[in-house]
Structures are given as structure tokens and as C-alpha cells.
N, C-alpha and C positions, 0 to 999 in steps of 0.2 A: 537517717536524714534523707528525705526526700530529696530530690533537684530539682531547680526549674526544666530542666529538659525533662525528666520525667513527668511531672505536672502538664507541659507543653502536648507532650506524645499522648496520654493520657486522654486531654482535649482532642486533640485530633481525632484519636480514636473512637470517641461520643459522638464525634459529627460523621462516621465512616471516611477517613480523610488519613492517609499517611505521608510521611517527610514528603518524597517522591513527589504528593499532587501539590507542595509548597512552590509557590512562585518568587516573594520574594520576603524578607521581613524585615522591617522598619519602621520610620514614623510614619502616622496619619495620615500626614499629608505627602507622604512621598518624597520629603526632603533629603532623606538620608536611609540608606538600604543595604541591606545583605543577600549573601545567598543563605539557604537551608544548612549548610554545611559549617559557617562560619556561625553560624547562630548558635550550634549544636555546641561546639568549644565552649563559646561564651556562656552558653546557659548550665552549665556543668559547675561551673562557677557559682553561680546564683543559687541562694535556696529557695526564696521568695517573689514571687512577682511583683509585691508591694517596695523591691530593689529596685525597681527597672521603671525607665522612663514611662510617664501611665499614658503616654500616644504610641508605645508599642502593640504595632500590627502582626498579625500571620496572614499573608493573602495568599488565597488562592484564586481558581476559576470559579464566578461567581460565589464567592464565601470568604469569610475571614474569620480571624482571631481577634476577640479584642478585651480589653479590662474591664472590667467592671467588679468592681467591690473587692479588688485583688484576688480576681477567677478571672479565668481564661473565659468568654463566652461566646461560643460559636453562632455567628450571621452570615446569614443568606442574601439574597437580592430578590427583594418581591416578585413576584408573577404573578399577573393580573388572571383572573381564570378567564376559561373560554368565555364561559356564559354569564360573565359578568353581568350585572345592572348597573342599570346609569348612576352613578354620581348625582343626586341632584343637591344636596345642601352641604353643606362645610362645616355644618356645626352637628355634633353628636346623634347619634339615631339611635334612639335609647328610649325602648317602650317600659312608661313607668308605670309600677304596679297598681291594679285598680285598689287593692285593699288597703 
């Protein structure tokens, strides 16, 4: 039997990211939080992610943890490239095939 903490480390691990670079973990929105350490207890507990509140975060510095389909899935925070182009339309830019 797996654990969530295994499961959780595991993730981390796919995103090159250990306990250590954890800042804090909680809901969503920030309402209610732990540290990395208290987390580790409680998820020892857990075998399932599909257990656990599905607005459970892992944040870190620019990155997080989040659910999706009862998997951990690791996100980043966009970065715009140097040599971006401009933005000109809002709606899809999507060259359709001539054939």
C-alpha cells in the first residue's frame, strides 16, 4: 500500500522539487494552511488523494501542487518569452488545413 505521502514525494520529485523547496500546504485559496511537516503525519494516514479535500494545494516558489483527476499535477506560473509577439486577437489562432 502506497501513501499519500509517497504519492505526494513522488510528485515532487517529477517536477525536480523536494519537501525542503515546500512553502506551505493547504486550501486554494489560502484559507487554512500547514507546514511541510505536518502535512507529512497526516499524509501517512491517507492512501488516496481522492480522500482529501480536492482544493488541496503544495506551494512552492513559483509552482504548485494541485488535483486533477485524483493525481497530483505539478504548475508553474507562466513566463512571457523575451521575444514575444504581440497579442493581437483573443480568439484562437489556429491555421486550418488547406486540404
Amino acid at each position: 500500500m502506497d501513501s499519500l505521502l509517497l504519492k505526494t514525494l513522488e510528485a515532487l520529485n517529477k517536477g525536480n522539487k523536494r519537501p525542503i523547496d515546500v512553502h506551505w500546504v493547504g486550501l486554494r485559496d489560502g484559507s487554512k494552511t500547514m507546514r511541510w511537516l505536518e502535512y507529512e503525519v497526516m499524509a501517512r494516514q491517507y492512501e488516496h488523494l481522492a480522500e482529501t479535500d480536492h482544493a488541496l494545494v503544495i506551494v512552492g516558489d513559483n509552482w504548485w501542487l494541485e488535483q486533477q483527476d485524483f493525481k497530483w499535477v505539478f504548475k508553474t506560473i507562466p513566463v512571457a518569452q523575451r521575444n514575444a509577439a504581440p497579442l493581437l486577437s483573443l480568439r484562437t489562432e489556429r491555421k486550418l488545413d488547406a486540404s
